[in-house]
C-alpha positions in Angstrom: 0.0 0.0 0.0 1.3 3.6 -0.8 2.3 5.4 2.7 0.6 8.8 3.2 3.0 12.0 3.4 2.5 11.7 7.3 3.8 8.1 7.4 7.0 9.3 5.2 7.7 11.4 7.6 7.3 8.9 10.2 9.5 6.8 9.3 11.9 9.2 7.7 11.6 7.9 4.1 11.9 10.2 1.3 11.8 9.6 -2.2 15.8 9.1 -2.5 16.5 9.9 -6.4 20.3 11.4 -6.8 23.4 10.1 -4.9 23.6 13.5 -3.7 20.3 13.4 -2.3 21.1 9.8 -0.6 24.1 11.5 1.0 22.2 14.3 2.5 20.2 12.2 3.7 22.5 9.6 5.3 24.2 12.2 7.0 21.6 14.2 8.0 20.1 11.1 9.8 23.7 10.8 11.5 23.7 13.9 12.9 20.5 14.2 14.3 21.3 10.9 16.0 23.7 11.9 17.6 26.5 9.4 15.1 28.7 12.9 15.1 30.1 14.7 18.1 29.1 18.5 18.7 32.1 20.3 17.2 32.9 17.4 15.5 35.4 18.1 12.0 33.6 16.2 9.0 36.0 15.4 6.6 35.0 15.1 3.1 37.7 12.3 1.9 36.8 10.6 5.4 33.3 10.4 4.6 33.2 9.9 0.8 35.1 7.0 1.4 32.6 5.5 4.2 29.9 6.1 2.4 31.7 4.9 -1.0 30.7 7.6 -3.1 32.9 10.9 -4.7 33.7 13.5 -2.8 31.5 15.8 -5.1 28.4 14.9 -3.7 29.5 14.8 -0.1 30.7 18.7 -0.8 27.1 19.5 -1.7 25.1 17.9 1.3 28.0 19.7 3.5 26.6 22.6 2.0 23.1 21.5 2.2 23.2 21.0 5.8 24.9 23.8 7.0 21.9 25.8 5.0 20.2 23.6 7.6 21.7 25.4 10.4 23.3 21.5 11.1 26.7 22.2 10.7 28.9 25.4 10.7 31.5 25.8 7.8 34.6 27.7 9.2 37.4 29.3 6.7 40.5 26.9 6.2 38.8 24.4 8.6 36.0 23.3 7.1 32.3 22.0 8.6 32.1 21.2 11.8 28.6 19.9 13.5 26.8 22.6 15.3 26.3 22.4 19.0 22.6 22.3 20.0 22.2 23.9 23.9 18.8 23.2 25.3 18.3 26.9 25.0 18.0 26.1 21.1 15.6 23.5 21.8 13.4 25.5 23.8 13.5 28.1 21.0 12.5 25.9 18.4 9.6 24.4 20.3 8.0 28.1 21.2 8.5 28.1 16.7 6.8 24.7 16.4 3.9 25.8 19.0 2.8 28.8 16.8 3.3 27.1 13.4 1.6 24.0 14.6 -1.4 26.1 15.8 -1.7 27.7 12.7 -1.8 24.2 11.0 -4.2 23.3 13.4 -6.5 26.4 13.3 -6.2 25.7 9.0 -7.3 22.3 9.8 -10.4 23.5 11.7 -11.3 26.2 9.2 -11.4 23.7 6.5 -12.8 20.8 7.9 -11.7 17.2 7.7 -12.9 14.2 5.9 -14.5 11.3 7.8 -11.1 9.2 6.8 -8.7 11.8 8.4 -11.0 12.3 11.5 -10.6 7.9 12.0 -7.1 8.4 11.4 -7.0 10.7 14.0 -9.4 8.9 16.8 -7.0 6.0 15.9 -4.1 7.3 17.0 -5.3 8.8 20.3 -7.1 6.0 21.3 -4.0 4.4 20.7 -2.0 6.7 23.2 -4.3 5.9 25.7 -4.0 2.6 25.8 -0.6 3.0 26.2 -1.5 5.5 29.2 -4.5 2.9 30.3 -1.4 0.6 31.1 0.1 0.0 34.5 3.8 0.0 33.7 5.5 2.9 31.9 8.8 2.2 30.9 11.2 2.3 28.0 9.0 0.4 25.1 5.8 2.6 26.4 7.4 5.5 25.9 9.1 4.6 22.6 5.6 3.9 21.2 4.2 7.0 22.8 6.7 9.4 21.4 5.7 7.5 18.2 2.5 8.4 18.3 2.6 11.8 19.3 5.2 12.3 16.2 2.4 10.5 13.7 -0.1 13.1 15.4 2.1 16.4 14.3 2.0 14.8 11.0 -0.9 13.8 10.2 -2.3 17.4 11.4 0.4 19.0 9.2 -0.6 16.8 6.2 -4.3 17.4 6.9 -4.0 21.2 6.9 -2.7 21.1 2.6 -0.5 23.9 3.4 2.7 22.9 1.6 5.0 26.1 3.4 4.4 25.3 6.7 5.6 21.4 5.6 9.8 22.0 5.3 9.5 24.8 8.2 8.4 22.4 10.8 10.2 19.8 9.1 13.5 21.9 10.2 12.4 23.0 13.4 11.8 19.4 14.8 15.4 18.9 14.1 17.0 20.3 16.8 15.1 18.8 19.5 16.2 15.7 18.1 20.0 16.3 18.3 19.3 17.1 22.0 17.3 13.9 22.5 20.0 11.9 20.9 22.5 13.0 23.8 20.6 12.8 26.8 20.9 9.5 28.8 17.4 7.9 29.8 18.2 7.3 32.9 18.9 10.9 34.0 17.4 13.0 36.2 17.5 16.1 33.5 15.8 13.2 31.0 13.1 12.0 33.5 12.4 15.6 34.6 11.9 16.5 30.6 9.9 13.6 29.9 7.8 12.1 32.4 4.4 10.2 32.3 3.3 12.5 34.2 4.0 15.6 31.9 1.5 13.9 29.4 -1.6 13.0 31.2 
C-alpha cells in the first residue's frame, strides 16, 4: 500500500533519487542521532570513502546542511557539527507551538474528511491505551513518542498547506539532536519527559 505524506515522515523515508540526495540524507540522519560529536570536523575524503561515493556529492550535502543550520563551515577548517544547547531547543519548540497552531487552526477552518478524523481517533485511542497501562517504561514510551510524532504529522498533512511542511520539518530537528544525547536514565531526562508531563 502507498504510505501517506504523514507516514514518510514517520518513518523518515523520502523519495531518495540522486546520490547527492542519498548523501544528505545519510548524513543528515547521523547527525541528528547523535552518530557525530558537537564540534565534530567532517572530513570530506573521510566520509566519501565511508559512504563509497565521490567527494563531489559529499561537498554538496555539506553545503546543504549547513543551510540547515546543522553544521557550521569555518574558513580553512572546514564544517564542523553545530552544537545544539537546550536553550536552542526551547527556541525551536516556542517556533513549532505557533506554526503548529496555525496548521491546526487551518485544519479547523477547512474541515476534515471522515477518513482523516478515524485516522485521528485512531491514534489517540492508541495513546491511551498505552496510558491505560500500569507500567510505563522504556517500550511505552518509545511507542508514545511515536505516536505523538504521527499526530504532528498527520495534522500537518491534513491542513494542505505545503509552506508550513519543510518549516516544521526543520524546526523538529534540533530537539532531536538534543534527544539523541541525553541518557534515559537521568534525572535532567526523567524531569523532561515524564508520564506524568503527558496526562
Amino acid at each position: 500500500a502507498c504510505k501517506t505524506r504523514a507516514e514518510r515522515h514517520l518513518r523518515m523515508e523520502p523519495a531518495l533519487i540522486t546520490v547527492t540526495e542519498k548523501v544528505i540524507y545519510e548524513l543528515r540522519e547521523r547527525i541528528l542521532d547523535g552518530k557525530y560529536a558537537p564540534g565534530q570536523h567532517l572530513q570530506e575524503s573521510s566520509l566519501a570513502a565511508d559512504l563509497e561515493v565521490s567527494r563531489t556529492p559529499i561537498r554538496d550535502a555539506l553545503r546543504v546542511l549547513a543551510n540547515e543550520d546543522l553544521l557550521v563551515y569555518y574558513p580553512n577548517r572546514g564544517y564542523m557539527v553545530r552544537d545544539v544547547e537546550q536553550a536552542d531547543v526551547l527556541d525551536a519548540f516556542d517556533v513549532r507551538g505557533a506554526l503548529e497552531g496555525m496548521a491546526c487552526r487551518i485544519v479547523a477552518e477547512r474541515g476534515i474528511t471522515a477518513q482523516q478524523q478515524e485516522q485521528l481517533e485512531e491514534i489517540i485511542a492508541r495513546g491511551e491505551e498505552i496510558f491505560a497501562s500500569p507500567e510505563w517504561g522504556e517500550t511505552e514510551q518509545a511507542a508514545w513518542r511515536a505516536l505523538n510524532t504521527q499526530l504532528h504529522f498527520v495534522l500537518l498533512e491534513i491542513s494542505r498547506n505545503r509552506h508550513l511542511d519543510p518549516l516544521l520539518r526543520q524546526i523538529r530537528r534540533f530537539p532531536r539532536i538534543f534527544d539523541a544525547r541525553l541518557d534515559p536514565e537521568t534525572e535532567f531526562f526523567q524531569t523532561i519527559y515524564t508520564r506524568d508531563q503527558r496526562l
